[in-house]
N, CA, C and O atoms as CSV, one atom per row, in Angstrom:
chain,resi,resn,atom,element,x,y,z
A,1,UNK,N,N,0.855,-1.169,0.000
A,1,UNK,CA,C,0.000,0.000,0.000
A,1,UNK,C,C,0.903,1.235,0.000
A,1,UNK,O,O,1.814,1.442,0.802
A,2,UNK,N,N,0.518,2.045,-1.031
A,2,UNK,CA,C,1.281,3.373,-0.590
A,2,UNK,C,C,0.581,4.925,-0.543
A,2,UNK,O,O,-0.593,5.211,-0.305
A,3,UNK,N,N,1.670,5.780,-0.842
A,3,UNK,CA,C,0.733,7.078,0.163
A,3,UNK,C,C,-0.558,7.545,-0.881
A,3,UNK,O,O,-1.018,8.626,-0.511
A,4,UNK,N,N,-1.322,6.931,-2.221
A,4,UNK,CA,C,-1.602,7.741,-2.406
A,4,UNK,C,C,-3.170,6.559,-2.069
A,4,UNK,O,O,-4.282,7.049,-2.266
A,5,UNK,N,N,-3.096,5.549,-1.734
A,5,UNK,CA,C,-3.425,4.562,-1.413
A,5,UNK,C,C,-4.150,5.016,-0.347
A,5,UNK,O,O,-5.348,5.289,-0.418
A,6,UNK,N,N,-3.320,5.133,0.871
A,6,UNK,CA,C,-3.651,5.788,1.910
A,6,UNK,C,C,-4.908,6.937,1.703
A,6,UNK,O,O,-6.132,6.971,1.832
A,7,UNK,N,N,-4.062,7.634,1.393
A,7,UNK,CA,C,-5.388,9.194,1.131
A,7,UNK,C,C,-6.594,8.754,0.841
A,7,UNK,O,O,-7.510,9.267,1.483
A,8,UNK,N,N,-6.961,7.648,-0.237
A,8,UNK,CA,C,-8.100,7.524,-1.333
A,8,UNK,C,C,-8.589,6.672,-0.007
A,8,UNK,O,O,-9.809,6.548,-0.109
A,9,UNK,N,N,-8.117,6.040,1.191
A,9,UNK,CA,C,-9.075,4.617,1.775
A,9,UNK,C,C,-9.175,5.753,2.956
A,9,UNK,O,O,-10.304,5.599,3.422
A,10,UNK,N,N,-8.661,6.598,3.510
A,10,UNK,CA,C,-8.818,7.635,4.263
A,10,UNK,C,C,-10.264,8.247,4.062
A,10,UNK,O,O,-11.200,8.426,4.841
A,11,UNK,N,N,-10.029,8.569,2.330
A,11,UNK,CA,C,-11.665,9.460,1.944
A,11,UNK,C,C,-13.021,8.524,1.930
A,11,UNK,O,O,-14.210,8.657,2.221
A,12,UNK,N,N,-12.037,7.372,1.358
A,12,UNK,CA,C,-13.432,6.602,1.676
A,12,UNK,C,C,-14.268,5.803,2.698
A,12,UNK,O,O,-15.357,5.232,2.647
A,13,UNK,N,N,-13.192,6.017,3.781
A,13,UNK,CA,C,-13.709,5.421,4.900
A,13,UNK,C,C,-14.610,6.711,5.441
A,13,UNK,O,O,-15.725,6.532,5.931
A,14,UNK,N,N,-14.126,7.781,5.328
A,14,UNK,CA,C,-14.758,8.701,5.835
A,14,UNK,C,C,-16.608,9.098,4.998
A,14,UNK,O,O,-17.512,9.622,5.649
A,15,UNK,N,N,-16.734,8.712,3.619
A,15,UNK,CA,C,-17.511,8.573,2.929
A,15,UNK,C,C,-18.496,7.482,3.892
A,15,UNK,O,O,-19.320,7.680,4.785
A,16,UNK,N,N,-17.979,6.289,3.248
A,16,UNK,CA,C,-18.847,5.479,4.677
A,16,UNK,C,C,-19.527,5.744,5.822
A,16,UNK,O,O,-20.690,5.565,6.185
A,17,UNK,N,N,-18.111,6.421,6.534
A,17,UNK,CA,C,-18.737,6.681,8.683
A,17,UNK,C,C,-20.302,7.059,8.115
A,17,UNK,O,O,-21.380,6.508,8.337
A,18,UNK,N,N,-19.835,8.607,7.028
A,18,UNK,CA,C,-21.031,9.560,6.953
A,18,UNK,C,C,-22.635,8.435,6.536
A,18,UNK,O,O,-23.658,8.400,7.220
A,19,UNK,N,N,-22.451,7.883,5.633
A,19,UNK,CA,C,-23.221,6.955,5.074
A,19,UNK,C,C,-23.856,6.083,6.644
A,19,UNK,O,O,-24.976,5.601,6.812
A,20,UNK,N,N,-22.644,6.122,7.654
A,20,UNK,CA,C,-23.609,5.030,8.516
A,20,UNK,C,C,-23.680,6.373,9.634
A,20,UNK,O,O,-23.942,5.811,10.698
A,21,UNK,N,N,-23.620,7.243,9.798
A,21,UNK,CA,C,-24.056,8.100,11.040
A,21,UNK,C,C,-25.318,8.826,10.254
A,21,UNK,O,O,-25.979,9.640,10.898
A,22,UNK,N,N,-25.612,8.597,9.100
A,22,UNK,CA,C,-27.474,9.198,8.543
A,22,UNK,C,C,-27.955,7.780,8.841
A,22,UNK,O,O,-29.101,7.537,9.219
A,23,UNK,N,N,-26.939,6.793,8.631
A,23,UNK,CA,C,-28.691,5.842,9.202
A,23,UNK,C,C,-28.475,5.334,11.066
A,23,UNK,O,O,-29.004,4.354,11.590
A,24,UNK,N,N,-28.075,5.774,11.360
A,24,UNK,CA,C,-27.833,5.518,13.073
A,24,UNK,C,C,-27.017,4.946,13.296
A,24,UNK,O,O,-26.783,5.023,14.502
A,25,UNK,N,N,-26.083,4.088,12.588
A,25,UNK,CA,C,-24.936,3.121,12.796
A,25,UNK,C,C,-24.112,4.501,13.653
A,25,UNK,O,O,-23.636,5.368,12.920
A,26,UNK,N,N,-24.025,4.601,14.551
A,26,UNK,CA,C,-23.200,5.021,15.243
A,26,UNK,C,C,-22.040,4.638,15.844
A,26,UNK,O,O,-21.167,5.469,16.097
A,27,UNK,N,N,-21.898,3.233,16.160
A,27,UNK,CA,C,-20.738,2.824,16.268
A,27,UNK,C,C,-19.885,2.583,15.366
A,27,UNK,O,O,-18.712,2.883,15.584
A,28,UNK,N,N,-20.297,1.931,14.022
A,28,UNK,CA,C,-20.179,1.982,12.998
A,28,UNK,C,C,-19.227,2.954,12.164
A,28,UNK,O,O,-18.197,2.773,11.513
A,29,UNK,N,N,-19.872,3.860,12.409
A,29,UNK,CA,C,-19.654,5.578,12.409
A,29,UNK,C,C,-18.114,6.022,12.915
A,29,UNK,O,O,-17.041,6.446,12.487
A,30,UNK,N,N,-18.634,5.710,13.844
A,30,UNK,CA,C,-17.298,6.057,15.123
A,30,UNK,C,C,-16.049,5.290,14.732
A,30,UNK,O,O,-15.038,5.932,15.015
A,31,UNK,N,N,-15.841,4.280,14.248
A,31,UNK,CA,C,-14.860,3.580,13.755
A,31,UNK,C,C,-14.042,3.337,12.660
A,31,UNK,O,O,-12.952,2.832,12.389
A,32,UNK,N,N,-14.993,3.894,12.131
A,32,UNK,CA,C,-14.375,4.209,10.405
A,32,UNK,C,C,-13.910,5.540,10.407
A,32,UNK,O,O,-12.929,5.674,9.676
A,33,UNK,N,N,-14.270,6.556,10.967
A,33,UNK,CA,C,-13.952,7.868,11.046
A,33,UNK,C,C,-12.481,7.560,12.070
A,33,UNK,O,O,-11.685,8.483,11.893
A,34,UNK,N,N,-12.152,6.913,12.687
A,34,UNK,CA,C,-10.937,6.684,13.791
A,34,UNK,C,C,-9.859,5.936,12.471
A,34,UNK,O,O,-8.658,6.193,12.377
A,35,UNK,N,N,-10.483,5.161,11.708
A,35,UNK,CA,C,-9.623,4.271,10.630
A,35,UNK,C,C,-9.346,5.424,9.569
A,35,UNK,O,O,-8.399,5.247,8.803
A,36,UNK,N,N,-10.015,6.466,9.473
A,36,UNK,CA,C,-9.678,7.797,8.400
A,36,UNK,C,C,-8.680,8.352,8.730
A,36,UNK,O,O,-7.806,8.696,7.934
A,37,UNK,N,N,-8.636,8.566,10.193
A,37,UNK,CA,C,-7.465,9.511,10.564
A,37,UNK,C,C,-6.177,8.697,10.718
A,37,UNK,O,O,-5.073,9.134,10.391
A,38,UNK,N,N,-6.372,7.603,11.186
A,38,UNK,CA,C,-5.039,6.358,11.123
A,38,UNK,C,C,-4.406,6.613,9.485
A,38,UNK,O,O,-3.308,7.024,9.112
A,39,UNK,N,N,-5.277,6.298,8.941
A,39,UNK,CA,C,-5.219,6.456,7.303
A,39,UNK,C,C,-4.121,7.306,7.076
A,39,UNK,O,O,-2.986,6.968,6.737
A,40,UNK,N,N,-4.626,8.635,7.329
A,40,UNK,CA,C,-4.462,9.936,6.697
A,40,UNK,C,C,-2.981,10.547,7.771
A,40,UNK,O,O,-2.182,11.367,7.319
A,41,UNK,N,N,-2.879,10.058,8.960
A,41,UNK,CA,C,-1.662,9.963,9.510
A,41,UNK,C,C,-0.305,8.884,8.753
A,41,UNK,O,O,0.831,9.257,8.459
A,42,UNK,N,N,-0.956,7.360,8.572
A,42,UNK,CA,C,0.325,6.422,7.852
A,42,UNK,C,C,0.591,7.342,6.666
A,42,UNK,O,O,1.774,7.419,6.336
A,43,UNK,N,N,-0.136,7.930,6.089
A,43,UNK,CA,C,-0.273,8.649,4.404
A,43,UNK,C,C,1.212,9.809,4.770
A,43,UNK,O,O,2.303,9.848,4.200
A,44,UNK,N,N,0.839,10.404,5.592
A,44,UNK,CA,C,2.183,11.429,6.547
A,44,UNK,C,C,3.132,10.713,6.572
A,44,UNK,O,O,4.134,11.102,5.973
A,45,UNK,N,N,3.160,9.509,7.219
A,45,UNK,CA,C,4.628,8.764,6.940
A,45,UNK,C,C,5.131,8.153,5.573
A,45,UNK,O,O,6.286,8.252,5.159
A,46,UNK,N,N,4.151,7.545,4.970
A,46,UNK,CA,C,4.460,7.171,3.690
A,46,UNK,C,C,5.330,8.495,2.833
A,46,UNK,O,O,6.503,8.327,2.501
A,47,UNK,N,N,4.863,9.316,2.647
A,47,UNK,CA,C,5.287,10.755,2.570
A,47,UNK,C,C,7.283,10.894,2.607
A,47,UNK,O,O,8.007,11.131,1.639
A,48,UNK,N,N,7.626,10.697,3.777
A,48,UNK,CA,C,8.626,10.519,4.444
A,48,UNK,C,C,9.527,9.760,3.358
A,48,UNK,O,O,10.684,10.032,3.037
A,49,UNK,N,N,8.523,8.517,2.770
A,49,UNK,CA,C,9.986,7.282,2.196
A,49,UNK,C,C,9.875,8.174,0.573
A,49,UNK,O,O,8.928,8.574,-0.104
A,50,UNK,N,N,11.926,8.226,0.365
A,50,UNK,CA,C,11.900,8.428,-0.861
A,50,UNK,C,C,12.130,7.670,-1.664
A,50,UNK,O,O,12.752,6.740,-1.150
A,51,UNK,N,N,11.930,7.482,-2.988
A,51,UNK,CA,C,11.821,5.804,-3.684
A,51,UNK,C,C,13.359,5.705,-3.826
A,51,UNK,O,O,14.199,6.604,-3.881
A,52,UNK,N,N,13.486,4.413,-3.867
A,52,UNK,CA,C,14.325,3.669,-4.016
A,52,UNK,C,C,15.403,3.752,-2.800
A,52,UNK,O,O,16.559,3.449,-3.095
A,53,UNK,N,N,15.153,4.098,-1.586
A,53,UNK,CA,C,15.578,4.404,0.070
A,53,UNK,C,C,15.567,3.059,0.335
A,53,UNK,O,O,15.170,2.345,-0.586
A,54,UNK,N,N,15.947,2.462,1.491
A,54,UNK,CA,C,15.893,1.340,2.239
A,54,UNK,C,C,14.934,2.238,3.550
A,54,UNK,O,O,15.077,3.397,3.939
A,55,UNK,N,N,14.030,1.258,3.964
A,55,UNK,CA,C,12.967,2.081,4.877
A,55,UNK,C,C,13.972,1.910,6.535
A,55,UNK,O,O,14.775,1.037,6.864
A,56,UNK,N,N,13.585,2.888,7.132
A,56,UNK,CA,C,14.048,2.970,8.522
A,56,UNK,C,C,13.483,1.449,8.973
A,56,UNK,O,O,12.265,1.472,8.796
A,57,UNK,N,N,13.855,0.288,9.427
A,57,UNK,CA,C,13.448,-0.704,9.892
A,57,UNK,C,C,12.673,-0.327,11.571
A,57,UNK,O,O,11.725,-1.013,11.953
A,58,UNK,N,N,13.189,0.741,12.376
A,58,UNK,CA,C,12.073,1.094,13.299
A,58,UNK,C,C,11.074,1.287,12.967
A,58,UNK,O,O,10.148,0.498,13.152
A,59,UNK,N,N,10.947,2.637,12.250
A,59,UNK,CA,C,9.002,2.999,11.439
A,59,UNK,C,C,8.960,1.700,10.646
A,59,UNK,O,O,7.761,1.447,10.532
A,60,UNK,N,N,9.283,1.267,10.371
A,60,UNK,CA,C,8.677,0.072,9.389
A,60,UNK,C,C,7.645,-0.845,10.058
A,60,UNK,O,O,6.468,-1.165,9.889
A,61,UNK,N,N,8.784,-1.147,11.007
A,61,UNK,CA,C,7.997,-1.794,12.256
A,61,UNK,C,C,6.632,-1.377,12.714
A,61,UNK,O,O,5.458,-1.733,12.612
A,62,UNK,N,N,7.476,-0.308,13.349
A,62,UNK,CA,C,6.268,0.271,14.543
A,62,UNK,C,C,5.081,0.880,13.948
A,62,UNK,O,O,4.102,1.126,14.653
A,63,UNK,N,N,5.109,1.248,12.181
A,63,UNK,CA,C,3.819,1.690,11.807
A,63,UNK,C,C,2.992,0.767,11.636
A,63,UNK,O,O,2.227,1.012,10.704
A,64,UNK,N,N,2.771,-0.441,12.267
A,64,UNK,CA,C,2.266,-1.227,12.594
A,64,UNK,C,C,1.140,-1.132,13.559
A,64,UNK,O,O,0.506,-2.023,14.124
A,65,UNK,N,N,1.033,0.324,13.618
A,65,UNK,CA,C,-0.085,0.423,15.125
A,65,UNK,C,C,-1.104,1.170,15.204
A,65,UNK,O,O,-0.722,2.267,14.797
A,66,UNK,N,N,-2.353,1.245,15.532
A,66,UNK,CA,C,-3.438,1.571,15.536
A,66,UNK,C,C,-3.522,3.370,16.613
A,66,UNK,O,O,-4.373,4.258,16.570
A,67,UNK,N,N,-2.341,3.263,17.382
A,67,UNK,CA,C,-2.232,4.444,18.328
A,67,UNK,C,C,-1.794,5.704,17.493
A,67,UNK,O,O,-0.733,6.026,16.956
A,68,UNK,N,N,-3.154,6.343,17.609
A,68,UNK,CA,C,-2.582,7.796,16.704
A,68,UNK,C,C,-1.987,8.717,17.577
A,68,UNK,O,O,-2.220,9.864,17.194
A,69,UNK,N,N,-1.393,8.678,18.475
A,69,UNK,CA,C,-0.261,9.656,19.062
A,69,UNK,C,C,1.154,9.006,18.863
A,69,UNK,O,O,2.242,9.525,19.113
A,70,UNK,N,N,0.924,7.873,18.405
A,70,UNK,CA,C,2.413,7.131,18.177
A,70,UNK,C,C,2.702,7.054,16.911
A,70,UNK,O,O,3.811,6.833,16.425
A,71,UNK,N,N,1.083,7.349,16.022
A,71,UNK,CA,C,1.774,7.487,14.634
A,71,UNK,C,C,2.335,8.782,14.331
A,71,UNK,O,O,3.420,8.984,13.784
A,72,UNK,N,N,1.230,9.925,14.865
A,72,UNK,CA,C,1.836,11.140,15.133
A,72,UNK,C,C,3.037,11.088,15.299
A,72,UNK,O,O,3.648,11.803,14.504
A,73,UNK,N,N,3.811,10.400,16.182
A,73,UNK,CA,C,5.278,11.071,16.287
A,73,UNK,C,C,5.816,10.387,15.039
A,73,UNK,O,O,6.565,11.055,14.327
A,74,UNK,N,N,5.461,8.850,14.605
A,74,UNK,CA,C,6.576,8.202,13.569
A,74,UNK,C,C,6.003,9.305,12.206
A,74,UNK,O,O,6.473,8.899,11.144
A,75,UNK,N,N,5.223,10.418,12.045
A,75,UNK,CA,C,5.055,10.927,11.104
A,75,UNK,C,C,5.841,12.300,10.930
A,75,UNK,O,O,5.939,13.083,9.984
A,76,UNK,N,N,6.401,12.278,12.320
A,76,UNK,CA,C,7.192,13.461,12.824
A,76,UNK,C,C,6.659,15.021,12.630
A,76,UNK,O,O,7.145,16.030,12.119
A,77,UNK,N,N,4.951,14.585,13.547
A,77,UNK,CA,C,4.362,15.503,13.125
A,77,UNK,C,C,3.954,15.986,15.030
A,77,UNK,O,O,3.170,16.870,15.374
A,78,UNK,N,N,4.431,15.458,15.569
A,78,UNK,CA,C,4.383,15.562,17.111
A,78,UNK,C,C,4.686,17.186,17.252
A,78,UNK,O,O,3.867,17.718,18.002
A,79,UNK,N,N,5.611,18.042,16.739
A,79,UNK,CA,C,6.310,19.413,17.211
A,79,UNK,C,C,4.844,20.161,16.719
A,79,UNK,O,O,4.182,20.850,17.496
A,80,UNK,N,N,4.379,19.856,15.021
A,80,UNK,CA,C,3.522,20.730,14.418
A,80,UNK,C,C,2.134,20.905,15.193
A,80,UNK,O,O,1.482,21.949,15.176
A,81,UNK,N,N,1.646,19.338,16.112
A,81,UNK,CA,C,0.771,18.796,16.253
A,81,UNK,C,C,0.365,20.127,17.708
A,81,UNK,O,O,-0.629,20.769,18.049
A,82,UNK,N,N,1.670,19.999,18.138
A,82,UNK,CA,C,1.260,20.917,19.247
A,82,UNK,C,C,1.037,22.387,19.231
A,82,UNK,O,O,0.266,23.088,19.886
A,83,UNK,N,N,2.183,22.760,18.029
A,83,UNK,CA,C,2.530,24.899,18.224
A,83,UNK,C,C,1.004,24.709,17.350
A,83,UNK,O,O,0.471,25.787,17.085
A,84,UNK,N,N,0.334,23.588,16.931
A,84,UNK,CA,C,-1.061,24.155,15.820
A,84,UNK,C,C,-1.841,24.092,17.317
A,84,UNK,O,O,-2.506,25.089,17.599
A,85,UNK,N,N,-1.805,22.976,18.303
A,85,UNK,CA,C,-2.754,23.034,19.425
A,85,UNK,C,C,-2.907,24.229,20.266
A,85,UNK,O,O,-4.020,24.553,20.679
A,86,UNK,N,N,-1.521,25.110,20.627
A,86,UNK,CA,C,-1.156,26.087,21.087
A,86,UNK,C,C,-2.010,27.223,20.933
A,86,UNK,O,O,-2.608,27.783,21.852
A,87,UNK,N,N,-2.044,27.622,19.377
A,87,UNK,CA,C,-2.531,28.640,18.685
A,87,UNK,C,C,-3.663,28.476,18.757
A,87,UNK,O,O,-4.279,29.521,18.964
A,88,UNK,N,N,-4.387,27.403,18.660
A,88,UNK,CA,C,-5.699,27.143,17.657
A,88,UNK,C,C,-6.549,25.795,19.044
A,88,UNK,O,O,-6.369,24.580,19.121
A,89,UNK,N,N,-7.396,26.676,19.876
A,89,UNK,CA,C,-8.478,25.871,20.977
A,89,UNK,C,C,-9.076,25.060,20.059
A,89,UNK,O,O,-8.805,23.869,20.214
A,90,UNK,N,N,-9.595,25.248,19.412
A,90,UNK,CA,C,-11.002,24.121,18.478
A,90,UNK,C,C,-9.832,22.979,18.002
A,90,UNK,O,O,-10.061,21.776,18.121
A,91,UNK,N,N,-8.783,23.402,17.551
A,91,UNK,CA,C,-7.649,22.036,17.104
A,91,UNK,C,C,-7.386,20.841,18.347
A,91,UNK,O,O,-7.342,19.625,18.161
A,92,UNK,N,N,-7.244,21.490,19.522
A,92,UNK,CA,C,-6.797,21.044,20.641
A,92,UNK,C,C,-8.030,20.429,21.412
A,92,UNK,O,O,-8.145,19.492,22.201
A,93,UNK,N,N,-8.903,21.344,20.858
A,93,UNK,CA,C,-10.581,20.231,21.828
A,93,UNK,C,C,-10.257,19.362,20.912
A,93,UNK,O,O,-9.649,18.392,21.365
A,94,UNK,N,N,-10.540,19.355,19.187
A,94,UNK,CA,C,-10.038,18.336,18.229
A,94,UNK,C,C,-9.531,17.076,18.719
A,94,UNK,O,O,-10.143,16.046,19.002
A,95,UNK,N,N,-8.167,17.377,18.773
A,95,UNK,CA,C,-7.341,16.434,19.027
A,95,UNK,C,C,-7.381,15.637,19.897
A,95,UNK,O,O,-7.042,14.454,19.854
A,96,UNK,N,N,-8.103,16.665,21.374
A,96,UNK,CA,C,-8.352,15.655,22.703
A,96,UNK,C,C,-9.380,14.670,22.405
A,96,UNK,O,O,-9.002,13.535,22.696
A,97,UNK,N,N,-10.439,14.721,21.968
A,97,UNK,CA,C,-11.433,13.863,21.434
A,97,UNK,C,C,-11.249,12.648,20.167
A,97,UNK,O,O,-12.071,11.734,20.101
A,98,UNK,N,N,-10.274,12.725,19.339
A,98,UNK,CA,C,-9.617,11.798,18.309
A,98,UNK,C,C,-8.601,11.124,19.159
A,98,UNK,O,O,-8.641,9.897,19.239
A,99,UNK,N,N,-7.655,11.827,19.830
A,99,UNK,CA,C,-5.996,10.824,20.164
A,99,UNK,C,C,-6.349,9.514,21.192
A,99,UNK,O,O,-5.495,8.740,21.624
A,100,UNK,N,N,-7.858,9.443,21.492
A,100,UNK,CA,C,-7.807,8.167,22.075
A,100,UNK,C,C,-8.966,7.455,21.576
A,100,UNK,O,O,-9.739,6.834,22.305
A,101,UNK,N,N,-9.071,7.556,20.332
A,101,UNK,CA,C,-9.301,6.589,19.472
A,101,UNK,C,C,-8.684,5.226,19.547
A,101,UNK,O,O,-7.458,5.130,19.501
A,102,UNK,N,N,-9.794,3.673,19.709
A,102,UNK,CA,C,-8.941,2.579,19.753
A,102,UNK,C,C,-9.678,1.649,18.720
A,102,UNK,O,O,-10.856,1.697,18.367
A,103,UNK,N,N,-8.625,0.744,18.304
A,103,UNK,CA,C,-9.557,-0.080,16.702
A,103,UNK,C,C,-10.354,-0.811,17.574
A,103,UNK,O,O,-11.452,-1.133,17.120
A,104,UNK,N,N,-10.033,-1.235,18.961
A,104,UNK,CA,C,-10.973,-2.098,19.565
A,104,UNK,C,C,-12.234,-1.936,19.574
A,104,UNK,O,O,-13.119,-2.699,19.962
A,105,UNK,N,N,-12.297,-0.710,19.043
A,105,UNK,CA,C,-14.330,0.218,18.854
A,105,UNK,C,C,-14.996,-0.887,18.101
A,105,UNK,O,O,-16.160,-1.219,18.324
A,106,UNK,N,N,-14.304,-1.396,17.289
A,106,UNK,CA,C,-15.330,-1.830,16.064
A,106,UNK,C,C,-15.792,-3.154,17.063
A,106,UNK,O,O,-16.866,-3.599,16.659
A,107,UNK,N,N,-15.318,-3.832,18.149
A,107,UNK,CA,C,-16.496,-4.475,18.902
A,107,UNK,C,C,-17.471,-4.035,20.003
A,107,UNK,O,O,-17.972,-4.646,20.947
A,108,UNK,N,N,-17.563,-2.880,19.603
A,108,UNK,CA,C,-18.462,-2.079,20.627
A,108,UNK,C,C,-19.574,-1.447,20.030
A,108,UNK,O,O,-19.502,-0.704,19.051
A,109,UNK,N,N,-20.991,-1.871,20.862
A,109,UNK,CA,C,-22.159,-1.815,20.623
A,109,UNK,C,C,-22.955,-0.300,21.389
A,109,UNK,O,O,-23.989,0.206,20.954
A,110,UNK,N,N,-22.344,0.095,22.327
A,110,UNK,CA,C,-22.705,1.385,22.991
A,110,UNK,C,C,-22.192,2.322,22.555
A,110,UNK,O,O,-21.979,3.178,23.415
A,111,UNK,N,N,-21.848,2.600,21.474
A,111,UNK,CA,C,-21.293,4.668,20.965
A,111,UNK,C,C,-22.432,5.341,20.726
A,111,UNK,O,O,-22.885,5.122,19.602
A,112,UNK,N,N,-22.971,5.987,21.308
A,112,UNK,CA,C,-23.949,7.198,21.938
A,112,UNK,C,C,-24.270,7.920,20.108
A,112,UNK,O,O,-23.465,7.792,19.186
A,113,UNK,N,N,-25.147,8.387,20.043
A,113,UNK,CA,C,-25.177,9.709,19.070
A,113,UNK,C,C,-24.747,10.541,19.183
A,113,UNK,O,O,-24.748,11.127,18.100
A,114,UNK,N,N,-24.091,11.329,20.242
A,114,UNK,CA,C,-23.853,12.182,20.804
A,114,UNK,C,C,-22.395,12.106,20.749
A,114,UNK,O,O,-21.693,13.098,20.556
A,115,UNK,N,N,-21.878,10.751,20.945
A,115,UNK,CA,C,-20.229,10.228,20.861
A,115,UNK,C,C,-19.895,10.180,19.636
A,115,UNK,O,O,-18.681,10.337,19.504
A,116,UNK,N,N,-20.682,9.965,18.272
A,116,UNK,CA,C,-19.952,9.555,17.039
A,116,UNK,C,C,-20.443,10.923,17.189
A,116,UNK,O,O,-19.734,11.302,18.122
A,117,UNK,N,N,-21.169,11.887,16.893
A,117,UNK,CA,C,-21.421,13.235,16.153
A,117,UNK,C,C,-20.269,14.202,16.769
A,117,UNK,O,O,-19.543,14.956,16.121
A,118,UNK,N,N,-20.278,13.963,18.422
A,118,UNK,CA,C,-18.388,14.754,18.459
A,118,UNK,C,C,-17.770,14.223,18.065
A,118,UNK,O,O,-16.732,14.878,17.974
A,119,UNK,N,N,-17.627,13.079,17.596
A,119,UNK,CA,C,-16.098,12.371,16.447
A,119,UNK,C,C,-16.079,12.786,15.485
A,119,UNK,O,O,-15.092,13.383,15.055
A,120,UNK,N,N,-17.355,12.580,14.700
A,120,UNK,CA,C,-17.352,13.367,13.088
A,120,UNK,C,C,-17.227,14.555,13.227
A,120,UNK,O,O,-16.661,15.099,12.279
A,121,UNK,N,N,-17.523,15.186,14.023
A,121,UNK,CA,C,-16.892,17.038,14.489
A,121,UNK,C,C,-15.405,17.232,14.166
A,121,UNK,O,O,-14.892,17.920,13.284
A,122,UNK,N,N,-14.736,16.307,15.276
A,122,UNK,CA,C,-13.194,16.799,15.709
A,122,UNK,C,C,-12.517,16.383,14.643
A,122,UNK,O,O,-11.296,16.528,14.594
A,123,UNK,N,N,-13.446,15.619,13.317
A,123,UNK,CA,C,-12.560,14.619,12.929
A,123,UNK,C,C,-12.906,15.575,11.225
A,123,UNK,O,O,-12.053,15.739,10.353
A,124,UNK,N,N,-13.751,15.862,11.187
A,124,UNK,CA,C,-14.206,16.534,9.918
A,124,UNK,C,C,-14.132,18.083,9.791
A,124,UNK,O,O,-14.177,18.786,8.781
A,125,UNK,N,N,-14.012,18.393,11.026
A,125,UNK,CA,C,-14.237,20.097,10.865
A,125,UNK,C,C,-13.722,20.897,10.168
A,125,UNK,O,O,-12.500,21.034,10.220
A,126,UNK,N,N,-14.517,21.681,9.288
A,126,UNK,CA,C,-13.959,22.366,8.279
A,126,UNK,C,C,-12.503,23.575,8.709
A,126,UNK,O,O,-11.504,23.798,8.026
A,127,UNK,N,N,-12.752,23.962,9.595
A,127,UNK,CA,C,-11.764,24.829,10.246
A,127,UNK,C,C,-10.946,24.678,11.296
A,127,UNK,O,O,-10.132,25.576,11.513
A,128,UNK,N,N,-11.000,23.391,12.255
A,128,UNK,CA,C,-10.093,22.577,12.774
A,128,UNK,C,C,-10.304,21.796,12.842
A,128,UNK,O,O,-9.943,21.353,13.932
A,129,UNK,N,N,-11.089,20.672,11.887
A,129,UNK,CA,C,-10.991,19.340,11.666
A,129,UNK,C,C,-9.432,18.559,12.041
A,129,UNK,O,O,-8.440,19.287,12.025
A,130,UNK,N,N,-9.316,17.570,12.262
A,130,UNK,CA,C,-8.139,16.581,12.591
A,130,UNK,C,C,-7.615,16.100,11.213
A,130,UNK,O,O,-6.445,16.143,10.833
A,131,UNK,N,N,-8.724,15.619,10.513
A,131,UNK,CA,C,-8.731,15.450,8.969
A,131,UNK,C,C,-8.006,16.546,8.196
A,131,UNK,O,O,-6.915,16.432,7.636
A,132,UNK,N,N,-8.762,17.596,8.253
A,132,UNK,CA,C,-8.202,19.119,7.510
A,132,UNK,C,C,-6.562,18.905,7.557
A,132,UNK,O,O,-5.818,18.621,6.619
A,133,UNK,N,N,-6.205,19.151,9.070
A,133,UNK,CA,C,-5.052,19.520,9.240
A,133,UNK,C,C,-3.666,18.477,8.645
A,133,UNK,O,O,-2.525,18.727,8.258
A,134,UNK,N,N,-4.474,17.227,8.818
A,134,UNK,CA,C,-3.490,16.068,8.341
A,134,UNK,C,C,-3.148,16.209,6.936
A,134,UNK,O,O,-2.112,15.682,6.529
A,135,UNK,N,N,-3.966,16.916,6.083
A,135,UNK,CA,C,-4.035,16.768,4.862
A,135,UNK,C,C,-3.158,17.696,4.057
A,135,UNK,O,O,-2.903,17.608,2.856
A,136,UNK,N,N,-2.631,18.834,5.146
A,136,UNK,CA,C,-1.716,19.649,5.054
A,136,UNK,C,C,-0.410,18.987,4.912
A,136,UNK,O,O,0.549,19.571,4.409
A,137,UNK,N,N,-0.350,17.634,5.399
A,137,UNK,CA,C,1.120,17.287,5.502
A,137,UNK,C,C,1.124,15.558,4.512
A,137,UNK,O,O,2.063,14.765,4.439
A,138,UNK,N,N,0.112,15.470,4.050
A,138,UNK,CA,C,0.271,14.036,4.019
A,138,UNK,C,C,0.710,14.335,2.167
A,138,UNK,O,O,0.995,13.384,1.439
């Protein structure tokens, strides 16, 4: 899979959530929108490899993981992640509401309406979306 790979399963997962938060799938919802931003973060690292490089065998590894504060840093987007949180409150409510995102959602039957519609918020917002901002770097 590569970065441009990434982007296109990013948009379309996010296509989906929307598709299942109009019909109530809310958990549903909630999980695919958490798999957008995973997406759209690996897409940031993919970014990183230049062709024909031998890949860092650490990130190789470790992008192996579902924790978006750990991809954050292997995207070496940890410094930006913050002076943007600094500046910008709606980025930083953002972010607090996405960074503990876990894939373990997708066996969970209780995500509220109220829980996926602040996800699709922090995660879509046109002016500090989590999405928006990733897309700046990926």
């Amino acid at each position: 899979m590569n970065r441009a790979d990434l982007q296109k399963l990013a948009k379309l997962r996010v296509r989906e959530a929307k598709v299942l938060l109009k019909n109530s799938c809310y958990a549903g919802a909630y999980y695919l929108l958490g798999y957008a931003v995973e997406c759209a973060i690996k897409a940031c690292v993919a970014k990183q490899t230049k062709e024909f490089d031998f890949p860092n065998k650490s990130i190789a590894k470790d992008v192996f993981t579902h924790d978006l504060t750990k991809l954050i840093g292997l995207a070496g987007l940890t410094f930006e992640r913050d002076k943007e949180a600094k500046k910008n409150a709606g980025f930083d409510s953002n972010w607090a509401i996405v960074k503990d995102w876990k894939e373990d959602k997708r066996y969970s039957i209780d995500v509220s309406k109220g829980e996926a519609l602040a996800f699709h918020s922090a995660v879509l917002d046109k002016k500090d979306g989590i999405l928006s901002w990733l897309q700046k770097w990926w």
